[in-house]
C-alpha positions as CSV (number, residue, x, y, z in Angstrom):
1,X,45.7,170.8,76.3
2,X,45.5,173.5,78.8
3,X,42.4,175.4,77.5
4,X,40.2,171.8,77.4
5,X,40.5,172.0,73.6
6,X,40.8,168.3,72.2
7,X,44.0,168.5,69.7
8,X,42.6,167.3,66.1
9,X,43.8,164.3,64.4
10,X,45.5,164.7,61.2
11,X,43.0,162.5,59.4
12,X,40.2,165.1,60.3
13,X,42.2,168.1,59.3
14,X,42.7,165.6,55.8
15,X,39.2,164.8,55.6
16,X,38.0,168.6,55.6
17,X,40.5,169.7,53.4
18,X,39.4,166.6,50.7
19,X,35.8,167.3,51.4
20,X,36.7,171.3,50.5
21,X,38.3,170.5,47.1
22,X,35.7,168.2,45.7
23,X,33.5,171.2,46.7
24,X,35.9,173.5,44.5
25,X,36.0,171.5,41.6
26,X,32.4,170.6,41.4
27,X,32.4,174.6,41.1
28,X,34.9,174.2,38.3
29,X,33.5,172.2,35.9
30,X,31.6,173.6,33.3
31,X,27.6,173.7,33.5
32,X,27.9,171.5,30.4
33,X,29.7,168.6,31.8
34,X,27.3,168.3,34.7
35,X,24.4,168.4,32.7
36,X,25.2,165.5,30.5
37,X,23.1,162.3,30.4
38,X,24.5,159.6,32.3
39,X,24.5,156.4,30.1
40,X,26.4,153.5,30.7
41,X,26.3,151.1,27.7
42,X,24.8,147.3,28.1
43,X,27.1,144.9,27.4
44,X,27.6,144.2,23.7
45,X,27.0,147.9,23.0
46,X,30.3,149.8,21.8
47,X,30.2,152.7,24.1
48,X,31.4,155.5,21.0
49,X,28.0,154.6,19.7
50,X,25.9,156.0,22.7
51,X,26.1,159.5,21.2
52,X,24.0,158.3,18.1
53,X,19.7,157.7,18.0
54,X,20.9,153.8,17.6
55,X,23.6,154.1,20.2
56,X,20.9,155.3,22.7
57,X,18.2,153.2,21.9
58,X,20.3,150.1,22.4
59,X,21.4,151.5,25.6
60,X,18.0,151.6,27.0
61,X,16.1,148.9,25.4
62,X,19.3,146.5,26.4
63,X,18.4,144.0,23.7
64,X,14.9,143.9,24.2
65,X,12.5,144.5,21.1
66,X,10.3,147.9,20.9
67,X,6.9,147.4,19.4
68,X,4.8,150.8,17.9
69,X,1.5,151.4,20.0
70,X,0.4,152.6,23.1
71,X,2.6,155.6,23.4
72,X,1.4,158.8,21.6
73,X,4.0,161.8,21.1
74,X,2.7,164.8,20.1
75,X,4.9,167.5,18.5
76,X,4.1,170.4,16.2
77,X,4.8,169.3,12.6
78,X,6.2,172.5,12.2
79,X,8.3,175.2,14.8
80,X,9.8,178.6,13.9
81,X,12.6,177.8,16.1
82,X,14.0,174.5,18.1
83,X,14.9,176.2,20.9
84,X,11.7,175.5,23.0
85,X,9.1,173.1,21.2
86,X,6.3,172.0,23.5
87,X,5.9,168.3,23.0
88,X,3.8,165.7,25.2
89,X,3.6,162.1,25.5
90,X,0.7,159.6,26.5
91,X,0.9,155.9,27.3
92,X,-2.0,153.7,27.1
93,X,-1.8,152.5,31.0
94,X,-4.1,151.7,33.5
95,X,-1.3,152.8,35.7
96,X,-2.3,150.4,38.3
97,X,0.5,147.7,40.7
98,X,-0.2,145.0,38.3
99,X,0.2,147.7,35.0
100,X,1.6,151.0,34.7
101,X,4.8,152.4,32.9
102,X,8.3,152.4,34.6
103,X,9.8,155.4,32.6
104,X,9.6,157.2,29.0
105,X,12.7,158.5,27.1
106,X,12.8,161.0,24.4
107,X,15.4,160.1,21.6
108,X,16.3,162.5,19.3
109,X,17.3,162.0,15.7
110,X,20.3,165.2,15.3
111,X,20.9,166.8,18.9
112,X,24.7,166.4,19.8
113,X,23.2,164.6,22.7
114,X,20.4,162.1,21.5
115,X,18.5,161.1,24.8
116,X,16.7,164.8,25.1
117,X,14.5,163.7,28.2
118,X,14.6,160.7,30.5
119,X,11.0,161.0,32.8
120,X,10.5,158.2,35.5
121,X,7.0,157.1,36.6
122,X,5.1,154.6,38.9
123,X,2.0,152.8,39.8
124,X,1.5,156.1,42.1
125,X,1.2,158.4,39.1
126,X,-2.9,159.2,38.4
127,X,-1.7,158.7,34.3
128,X,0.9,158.0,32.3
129,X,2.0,161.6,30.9
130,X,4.6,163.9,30.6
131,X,4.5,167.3,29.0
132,X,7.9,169.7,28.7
133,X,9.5,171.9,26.2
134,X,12.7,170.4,24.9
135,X,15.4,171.7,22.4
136,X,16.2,170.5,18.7
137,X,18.7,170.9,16.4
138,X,16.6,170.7,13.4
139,X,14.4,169.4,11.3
140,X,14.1,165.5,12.3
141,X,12.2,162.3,14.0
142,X,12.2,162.3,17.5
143,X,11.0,158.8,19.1
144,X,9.7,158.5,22.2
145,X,10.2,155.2,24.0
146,X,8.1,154.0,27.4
147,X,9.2,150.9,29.1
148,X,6.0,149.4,30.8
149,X,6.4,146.7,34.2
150,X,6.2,143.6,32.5
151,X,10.0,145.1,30.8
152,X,8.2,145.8,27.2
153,X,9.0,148.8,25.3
154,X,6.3,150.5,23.1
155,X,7.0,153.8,20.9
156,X,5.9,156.3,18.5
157,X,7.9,158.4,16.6
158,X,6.7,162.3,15.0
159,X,8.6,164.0,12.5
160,X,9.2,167.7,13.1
161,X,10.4,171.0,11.1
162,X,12.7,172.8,12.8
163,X,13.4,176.3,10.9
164,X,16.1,177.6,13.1
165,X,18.1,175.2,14.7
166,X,19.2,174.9,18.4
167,X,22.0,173.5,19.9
168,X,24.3,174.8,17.7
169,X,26.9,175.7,20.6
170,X,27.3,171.3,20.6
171,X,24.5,170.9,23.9
């Protein structure tokens, strides 16, 4: 070209114009749909039962048994409303190479979506605890599950009583 401009290429004129509309549609979707666990079930597991307590436990624990001990959840027995209960958990861990807990998951028994909190951990972390505020929708068991790095599971379950419910707009 006269002016020392190189002429582009139709693939990078394609390329931008691809890269722009992802861009758009990530925009587009709802909030909802991007904040949606992302669980793909093991094999054996029908996938319509991911959405159920059972659904997502078998989708974590991939056939492996969960024993009770060593996790402690703590949850109010009683909140006013769902929409922000404090809640913490505590593994027994020496959270050393040799020992220390991979992740902890919060399963709920009656949110539309039943894995409430998915926290990952290391041999790094000074102790094996989370604290947050999550949502329920209702009065019900929540379960929290910690896998430790020999691939056990241990649990603890609380029951809670929810007076006004959250999630009632389905997330």
């Amino acid at each position: 070209m006269p002016d020392g401009r190189r002429p582009r290429t139709l693939a990078a004129r394609g390329a931008r114009r691809r890269a722009l509309a992802a861009l758009v549609a990530l925009f587009a979707l709802p909030r909802r749909a991007l904040a949606q666990p992302i669980m793909n079930p093991a094999p054996g597991v029908d996938a319509r039962t991911i959405n159920t307590p059972q659904g997502a436990l078998q989708s974590i624990l991939k056939g492996a048994a969960m024993r009770r001990g060593r996790v402690r959840l703590e949850l109010p027995s009683a909140a006013e409303n769902g929409h922000s209960v404090p809640m913490t958990v505590r593994v027994d861990s020496p959270m050393s190479e040799a020992d220390y807990v991979r992740r902890i998951d919060l399963v709920s028994e009656k949110n539309p979506v039943p894995l409430v909190a998915s926290f990952f951990l290391g041999s790094h972390m000074g102790r094996a605890e989370v604290e947050s505020r999550v949502r329920l929708n209702g009065t019900q068991r929540v379960t929290a599950l910690a896998e430790l790095s020999d691939g056990s599971f241990w649990f603890d379950a609380a029951d809670i009583v929810v007076n006004e419910s959250a999630c009632l707009d389905g997330g």
